[in-house]
LONU-783368 format. One line per field, with one value per residue (C-alpha): residue in three letters; z negated, y, x negated; residue number from 1. Coordinates in pm, 1 decimal. Each point is the difference from the previous one (the first is absolute). Last residue first. Layout:
BEGIN
resn c(ALA ...)
w c(Z ...)
v c(Y ...)
u c(X ...)
resi c(NUM ...)
END
This chain:
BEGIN
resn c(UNK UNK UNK UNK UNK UNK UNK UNK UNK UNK UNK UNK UNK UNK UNK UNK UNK UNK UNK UNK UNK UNK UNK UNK UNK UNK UNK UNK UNK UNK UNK UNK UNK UNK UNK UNK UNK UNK UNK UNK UNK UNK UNK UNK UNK UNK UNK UNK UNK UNK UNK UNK UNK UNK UNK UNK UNK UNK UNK UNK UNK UNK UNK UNK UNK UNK UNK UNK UNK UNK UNK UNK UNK UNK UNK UNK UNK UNK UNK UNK UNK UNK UNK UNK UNK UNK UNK UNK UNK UNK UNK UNK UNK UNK UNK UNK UNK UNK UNK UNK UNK UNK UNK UNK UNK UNK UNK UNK UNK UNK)
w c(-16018.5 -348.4 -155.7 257.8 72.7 -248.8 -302.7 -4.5 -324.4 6.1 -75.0 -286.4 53.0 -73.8 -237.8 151.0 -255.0 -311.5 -218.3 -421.1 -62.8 154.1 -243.5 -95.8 344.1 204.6 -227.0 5.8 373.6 51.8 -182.9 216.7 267.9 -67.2 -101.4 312.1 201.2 -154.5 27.6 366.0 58.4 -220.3 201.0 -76.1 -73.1 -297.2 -4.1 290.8 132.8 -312.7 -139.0 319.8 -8.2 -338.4 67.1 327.7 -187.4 -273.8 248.0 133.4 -354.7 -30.2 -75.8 313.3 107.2 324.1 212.8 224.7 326.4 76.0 -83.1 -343.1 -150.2 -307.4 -85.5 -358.2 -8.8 -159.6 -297.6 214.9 45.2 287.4 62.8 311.7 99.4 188.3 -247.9 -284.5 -17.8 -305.6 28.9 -265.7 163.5 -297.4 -261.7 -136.4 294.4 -95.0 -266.8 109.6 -244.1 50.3 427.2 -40.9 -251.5 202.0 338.0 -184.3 -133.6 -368.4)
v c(-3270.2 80.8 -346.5 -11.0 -371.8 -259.3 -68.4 -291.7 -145.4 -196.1 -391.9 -148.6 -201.8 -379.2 -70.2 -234.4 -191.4 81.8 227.7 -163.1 -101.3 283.6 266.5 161.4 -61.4 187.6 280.0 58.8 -42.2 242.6 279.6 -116.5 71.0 349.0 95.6 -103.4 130.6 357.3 -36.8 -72.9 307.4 207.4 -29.5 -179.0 -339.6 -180.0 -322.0 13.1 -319.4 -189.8 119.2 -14.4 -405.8 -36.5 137.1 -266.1 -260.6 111.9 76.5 -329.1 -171.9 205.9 374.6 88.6 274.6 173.1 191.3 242.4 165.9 283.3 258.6 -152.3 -187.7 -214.6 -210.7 -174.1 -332.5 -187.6 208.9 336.5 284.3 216.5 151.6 276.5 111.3 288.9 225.3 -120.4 -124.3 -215.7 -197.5 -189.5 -230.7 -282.1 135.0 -325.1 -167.9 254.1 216.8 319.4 288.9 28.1 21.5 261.5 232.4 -90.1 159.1 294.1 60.0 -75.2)
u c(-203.0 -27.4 -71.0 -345.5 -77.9 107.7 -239.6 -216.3 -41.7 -307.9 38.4 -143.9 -290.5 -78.0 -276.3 -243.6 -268.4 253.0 -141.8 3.3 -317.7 -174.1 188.5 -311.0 -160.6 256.4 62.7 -424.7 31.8 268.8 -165.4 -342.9 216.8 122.9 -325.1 -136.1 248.3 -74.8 -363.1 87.4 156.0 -218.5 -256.7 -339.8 137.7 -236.2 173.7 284.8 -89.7 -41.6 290.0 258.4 -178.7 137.9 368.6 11.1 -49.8 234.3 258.5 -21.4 -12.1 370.1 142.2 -113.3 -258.2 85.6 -187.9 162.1 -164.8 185.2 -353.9 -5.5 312.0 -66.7 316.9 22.1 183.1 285.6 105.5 -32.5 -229.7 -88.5 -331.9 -23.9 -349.2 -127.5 26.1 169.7 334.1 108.1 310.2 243.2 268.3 -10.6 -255.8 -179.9 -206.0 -248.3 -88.1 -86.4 -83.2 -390.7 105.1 228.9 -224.4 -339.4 197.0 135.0 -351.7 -147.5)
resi c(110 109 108 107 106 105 104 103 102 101 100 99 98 97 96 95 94 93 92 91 90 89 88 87 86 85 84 83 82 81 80 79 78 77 76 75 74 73 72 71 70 69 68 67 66 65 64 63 62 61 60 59 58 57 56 55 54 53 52 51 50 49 48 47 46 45 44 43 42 41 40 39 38 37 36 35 34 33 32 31 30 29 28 27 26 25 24 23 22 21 20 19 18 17 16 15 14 13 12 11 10 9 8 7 6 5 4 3 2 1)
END
């Protein structure tokens, strides 16, 4: 199993507040509210919600047999947030509202 399989086997998402795998070319960071997929800047987010679950499923169909390992990454990512999703369907509300990022101060040692 590779570095990259390891990572993405072990994720569970919308269950590790502030936990972040980097990869090459992709950065996947993991909260209780959404998951955020960064790939060359652009960030895709999958809420916590019937949005994100929307938006999880089409991730899954789009990714589906991804040649690099890039996009086989985002689609396992999303089809781990899809199977969450749908298990606890019932209970997601249709809009979840989002925490607010901590942004840090500019440079502490100036």
């Amino acid at each position: 199993m590779t570095h990259v399989e390891s990572a993405l086997a072990n994720f569970s998402p919308f269950v590790d507040d502030g936990v972040c795998i980097t990869l090459p070319d992709l950065t996947i960071e993991n909260a209780s509210d959404k998951v955020s997929i960064t790939h060359h800047g652009e960030v895709l987010d999958i809420t916590r919600d019937k949005d994100g679950l929307k938006h999880a499923r089409t991730l899954v169909d789009e990714m589906a047999g991804a040649a690099d390992e890039a996009s086989a990454a985002i689609h396992t990512i999303a089809a781990a947030c899809l199977i969450s999703l749908q298990n606890d369907a019932e209970h997601i509300p249709d809009k979840i509202k989002i925490k607010p990022t901590i942004e840090l101060p500019g440079d502490p040692f100036s």
